[in-house]
C-alpha positions in Angstrom: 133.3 53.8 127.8 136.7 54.9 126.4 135.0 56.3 123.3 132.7 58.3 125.1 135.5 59.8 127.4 136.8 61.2 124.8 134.5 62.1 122.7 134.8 66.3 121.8 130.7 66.6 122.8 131.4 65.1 126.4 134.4 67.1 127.3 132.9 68.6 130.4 130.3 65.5 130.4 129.8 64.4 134.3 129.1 60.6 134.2 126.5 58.9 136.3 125.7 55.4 136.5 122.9 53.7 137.8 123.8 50.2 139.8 120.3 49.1 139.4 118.2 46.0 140.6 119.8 46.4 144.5 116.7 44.4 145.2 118.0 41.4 143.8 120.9 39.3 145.5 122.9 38.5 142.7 123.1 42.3 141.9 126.7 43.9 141.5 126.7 46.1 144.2 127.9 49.9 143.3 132.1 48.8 144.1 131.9 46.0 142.1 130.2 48.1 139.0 132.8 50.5 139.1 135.8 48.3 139.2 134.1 45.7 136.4 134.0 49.4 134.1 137.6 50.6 134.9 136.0 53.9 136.6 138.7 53.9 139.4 141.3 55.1 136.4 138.6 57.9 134.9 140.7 61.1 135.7 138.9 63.5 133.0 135.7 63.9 134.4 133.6 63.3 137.7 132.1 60.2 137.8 129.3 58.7 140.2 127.9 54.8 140.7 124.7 54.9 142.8 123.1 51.8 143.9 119.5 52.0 143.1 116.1 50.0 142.9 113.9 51.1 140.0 111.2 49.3 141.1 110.8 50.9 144.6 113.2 54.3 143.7 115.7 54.1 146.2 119.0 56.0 145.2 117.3 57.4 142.2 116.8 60.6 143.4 120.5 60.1 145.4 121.8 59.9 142.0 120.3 63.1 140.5 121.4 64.9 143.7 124.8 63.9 143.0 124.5 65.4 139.4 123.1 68.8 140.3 125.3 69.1 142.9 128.2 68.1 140.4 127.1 70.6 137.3 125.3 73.5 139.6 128.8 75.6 140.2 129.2 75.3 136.3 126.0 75.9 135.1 125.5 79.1 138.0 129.1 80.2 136.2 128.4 80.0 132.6 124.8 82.0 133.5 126.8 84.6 135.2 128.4 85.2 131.7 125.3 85.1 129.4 122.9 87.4 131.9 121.7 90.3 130.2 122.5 93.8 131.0 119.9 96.5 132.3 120.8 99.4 130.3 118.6 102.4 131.5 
């Protein structure tokens, strides 16, 4: 995980993680998952742990939500700077 935090390509990178296989009891629950990575000390970029089931797709789309909602103010700001302009 350190390597990828600071790797040059993933500078703006917003991390999400998948705490999958909810369904099963011995499953590390979304707190557990972030503490057993270190997460709580990631300060250069915006993290997320949902707690998911693959097999029935709860939290998956929680988790992509999260991300949109994470990257959308960048990605509507960098298009603001690469729309055309209407000459006439």
């Amino acid at each position: 995980m350190d390597r990828l935090l600071v790797a040059e390509d993933l500078a703006r990178a917003a991390i999400l993680i998948y705490a999958n296989k909810q369904d099963l009891k011995d499953a590390m629950d979304a707190d557990e998952l972030t503490q057993s990575l270190g997460l709580q000390s990631v300060r250069t970029h915006p993290y997320h742990v949902q707690a998911c089931c693959a097999l029935t797709g709860e939290g998956l789309y929680d988790g992509l939500n999260w991300l949109v909602a994470v990257r959308a103010p960048r990605v509507a700001a960098a298009s603001l700077l690469t729309l055309p302009s209407h000459s006439n």
